[in-house]
N, C-alpha and C positions, 0 to 999 in steps of 0.2 A: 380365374383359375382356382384363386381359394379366398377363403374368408374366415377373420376373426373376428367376435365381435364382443361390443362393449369393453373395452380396452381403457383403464384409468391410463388416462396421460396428465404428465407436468407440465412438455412443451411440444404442442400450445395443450394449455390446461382445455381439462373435462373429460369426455368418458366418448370415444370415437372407434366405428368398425377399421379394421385394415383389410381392404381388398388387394390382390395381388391380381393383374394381368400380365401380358406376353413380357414385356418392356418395362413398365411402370408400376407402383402400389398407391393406391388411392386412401388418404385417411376421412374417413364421412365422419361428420358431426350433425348435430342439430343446427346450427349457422352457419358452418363453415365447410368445406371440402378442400384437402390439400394433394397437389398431385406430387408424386414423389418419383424422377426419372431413376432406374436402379445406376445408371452408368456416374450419379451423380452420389450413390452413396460412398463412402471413403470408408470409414472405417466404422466397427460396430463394437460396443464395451458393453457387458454385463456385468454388476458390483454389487455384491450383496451387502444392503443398507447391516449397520452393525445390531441392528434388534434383531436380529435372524430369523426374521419373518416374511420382510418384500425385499426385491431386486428390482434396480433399477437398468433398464434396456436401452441403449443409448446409439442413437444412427449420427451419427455424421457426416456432416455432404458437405462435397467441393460447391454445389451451387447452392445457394440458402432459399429455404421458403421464404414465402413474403405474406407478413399479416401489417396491413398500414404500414405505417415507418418504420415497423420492426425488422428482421432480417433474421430467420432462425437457422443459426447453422448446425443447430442440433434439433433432433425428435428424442425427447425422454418418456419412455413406459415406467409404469409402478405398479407393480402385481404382488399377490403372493407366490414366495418359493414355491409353494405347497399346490397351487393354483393348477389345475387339469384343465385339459382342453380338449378337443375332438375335430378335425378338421377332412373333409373330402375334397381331394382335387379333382376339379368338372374337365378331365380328359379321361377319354378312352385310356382301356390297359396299355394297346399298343401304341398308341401317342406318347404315352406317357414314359413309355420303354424306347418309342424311336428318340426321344427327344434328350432325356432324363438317365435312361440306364434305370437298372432294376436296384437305385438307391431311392427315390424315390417311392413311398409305396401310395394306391390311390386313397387309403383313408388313413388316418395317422390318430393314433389317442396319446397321451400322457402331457409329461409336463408340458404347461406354455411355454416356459423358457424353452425347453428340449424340440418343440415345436416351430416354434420363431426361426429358433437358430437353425433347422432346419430347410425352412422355407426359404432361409435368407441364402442359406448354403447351395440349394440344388437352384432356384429357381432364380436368383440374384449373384449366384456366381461368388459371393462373399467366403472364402474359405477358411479364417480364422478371425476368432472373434475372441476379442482383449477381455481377458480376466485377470483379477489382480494374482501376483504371482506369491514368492515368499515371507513379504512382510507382513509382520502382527503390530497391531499397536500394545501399549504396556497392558491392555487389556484383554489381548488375542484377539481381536476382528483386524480388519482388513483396513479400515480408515479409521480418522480421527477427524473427532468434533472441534469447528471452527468457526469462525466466521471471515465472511468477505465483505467489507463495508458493515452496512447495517442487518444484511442477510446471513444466519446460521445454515450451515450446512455441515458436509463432511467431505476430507480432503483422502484420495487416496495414492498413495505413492508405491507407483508400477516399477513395471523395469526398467525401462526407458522414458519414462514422462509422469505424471503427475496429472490427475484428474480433480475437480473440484465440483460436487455439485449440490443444489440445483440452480439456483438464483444468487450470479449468475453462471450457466457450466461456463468451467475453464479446462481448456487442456493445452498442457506444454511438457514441452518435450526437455529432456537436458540437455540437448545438442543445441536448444535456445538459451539456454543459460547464462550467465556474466557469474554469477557470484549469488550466495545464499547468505542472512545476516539473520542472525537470531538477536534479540532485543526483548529488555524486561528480563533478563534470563538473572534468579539468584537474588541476591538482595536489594531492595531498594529503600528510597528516603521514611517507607512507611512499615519498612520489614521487608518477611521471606517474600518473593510475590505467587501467589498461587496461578501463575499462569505466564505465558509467553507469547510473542509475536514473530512471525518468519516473512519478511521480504524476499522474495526473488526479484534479482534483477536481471533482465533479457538484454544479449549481446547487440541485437539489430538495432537500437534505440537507443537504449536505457533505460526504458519502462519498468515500471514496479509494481509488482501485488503483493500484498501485503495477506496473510493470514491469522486474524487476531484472537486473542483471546484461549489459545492451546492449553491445555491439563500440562502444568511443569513436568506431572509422571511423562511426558511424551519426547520427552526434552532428548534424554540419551538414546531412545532408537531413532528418531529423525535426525540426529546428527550424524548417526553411524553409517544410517540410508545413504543421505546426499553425501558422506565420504565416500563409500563402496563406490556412489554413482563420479566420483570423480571429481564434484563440483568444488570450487574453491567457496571455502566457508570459514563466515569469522562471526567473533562474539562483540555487542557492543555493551559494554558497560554503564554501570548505571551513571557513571560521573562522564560518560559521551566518547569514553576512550574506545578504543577497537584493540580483540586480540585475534588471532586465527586460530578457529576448529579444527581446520583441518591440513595438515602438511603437503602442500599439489607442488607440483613444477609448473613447467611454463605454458600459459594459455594454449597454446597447440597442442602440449601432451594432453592438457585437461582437455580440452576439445575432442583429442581422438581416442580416452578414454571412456567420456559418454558416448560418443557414438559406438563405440565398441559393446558397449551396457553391460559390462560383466558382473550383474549382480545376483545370479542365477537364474534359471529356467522358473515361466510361468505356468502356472495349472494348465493344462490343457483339456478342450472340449469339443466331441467332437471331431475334424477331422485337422488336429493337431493346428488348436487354436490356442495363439496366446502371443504376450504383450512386444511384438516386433514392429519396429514402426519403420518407414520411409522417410526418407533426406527431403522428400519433397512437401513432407505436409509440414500447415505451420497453427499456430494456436489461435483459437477463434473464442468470441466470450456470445453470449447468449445470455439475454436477459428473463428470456421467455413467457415474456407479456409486451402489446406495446401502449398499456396506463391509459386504455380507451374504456377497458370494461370487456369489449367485444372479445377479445381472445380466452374468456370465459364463457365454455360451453353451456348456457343456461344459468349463470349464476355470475353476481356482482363483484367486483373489485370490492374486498374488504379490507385490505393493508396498506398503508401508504409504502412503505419497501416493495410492494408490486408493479408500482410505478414505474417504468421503463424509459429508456430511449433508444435508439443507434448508437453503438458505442464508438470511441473514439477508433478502432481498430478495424471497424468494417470501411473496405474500401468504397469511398466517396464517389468516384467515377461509377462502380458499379452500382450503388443506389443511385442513381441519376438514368443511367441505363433502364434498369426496371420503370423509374417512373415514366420515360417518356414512351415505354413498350401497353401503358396503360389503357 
């Protein structure tokens, strides 16, 4: 029905067309082709990288592709803002009017983002798509630089949840939440420290991610953040003591204060998209390679951090499912 092509992707890396038919989108590469059911996309995020030049396009699916023993439960794009595009949907006027409505038009020009989020709108039924909303970091963009593990990326804190990307994406929700712990914060055995670390810990488990390595400027609006958002937060001291950041009541208030997400209204794009989530999704990590080489479109594994696995949190039963559907 349409087609985009030469598309940089992250996950899975290289430079891949997007075909769109009745049901499904198809990503073609040079080695690889991925098919993509639309009933299996969940949620779609646009985040403008902080050099304000590319944004990153972000699909989320209830089912994950499958590259080897990988499991990608995300599809990351990386274009420029700036980036045009030109696309013709291969249906008649009237097809396109029985089917579609006169939103839809048969040839579409301008931005790719404006274009995407289009396609994904009329022809995938996707009707808002997560952009970040109010917050600025100390430096007015949208996220802040971090790391997870031995991977740098950038963190960005929505209205309701908390995006990480690229390697590996994370998304969680605050309604996942246990408690936020800022660490390193202030002075320590060697002085000021110029930087900090943020643990979340998740109610379901106890699981922990850790975000290391923050700009200390970053320190007082993410505090403020995960206050507004409700989350119980404390400080840990350089001598191992704990204080609390933030003054909450009782586990249930705080519980039914994230879900409430009152931390104001998101940008909206489009046909009144922005960062509302459902009780029923939950966070998925993506490593978006799986450390064979092959999940590189035409080009070699150069990093060892590219290195991947299955991560602890992709359910087991279901990798086992796909392998024996092989």
């Amino acid at each position: 029905m349409a087609s985009i092509q030469d598309l940089p992707m992250l996950i899975p890396r290289g430079n891949y067309s997007l075909d769109f038919y009745s049901n499904f989108a198809k990503l073609h590469g040079k080695t690889h082709d991925y098919k993509i059911m639309f009933k299996d996309i969940d949620k779609i995020f646009m985040l403008n990288k902080p050099d304000g030049v590319n944004v990153v396009y972000i699909l989320h699916l209830s089912q994950p592709l499958r590259q080897g023993m990988t499991l990608h439960h995300f599809i990351a794009m990386n274009f420029e803002i700036e980036r045009e595009a030109s696309v013709r949907i291969n249906l008649t006027p009237q097809e396109i009017t029985s089917k579609y409505g006169n939103e839809l038009k048969p040839e579409m020009e301008g931005k790719l983002y404006d274009i995407l989020s289009s396609l994904f709108n009329h022809l995938v039924g996707i009707k808002k798509i997560i952009v970040p909303g109010e917050f600025q970091s100390s430096r007015g963009t949208k996220a802040i630089k971090c790391s997870v593990r031995a991977a740098e990326g950038f963190l960005y804190p929505l209205r309701s949840s908390v995006v990480f990307i690229h390697k590996p994406v994370l998304y969680i929700r605050h309604s996942e939440l246990k408690s936020v712990e800022f660490s390193r914060v202030g002075m320590g055995t060697t002085g000021v420290s110029r930087s900090f670390d943020v643990t979340l810990t998740k109610l379901r488990d106890d699981s922990q991610v850790t975000f290391l390595s923050i700009d200390k400027e970053e320190q007082k609006v993410l505090m403020a953040y995960f206050k507004q958002s409700g989350i119980k937060t404390r400080i840990t001291d350089p001598d191992g003591g704990h204080r609390e950041a933030v003054e909450s009541g009782s586990e249930e208030e705080a519980s039914g204060r994230r879900r409430a997400g009152k931390t104001g209204e998101a940008t909206t794009i489009d046909a009144d998209m922005d960062d509302e989530e459902s009780e029923e999704d939950e966070d998925f990590v993506d490593d978006g390679s799986d450390g064979s080489g092959d999940d590189e479109e035409g080009e070699e594994e150069q990093e060892d951090d590219d290195m991947s696995m299955v991560d602890d949190s992709v359910d087991k039963d279901e990798l086992k499912a796909l392998k024996k559907n092989e």
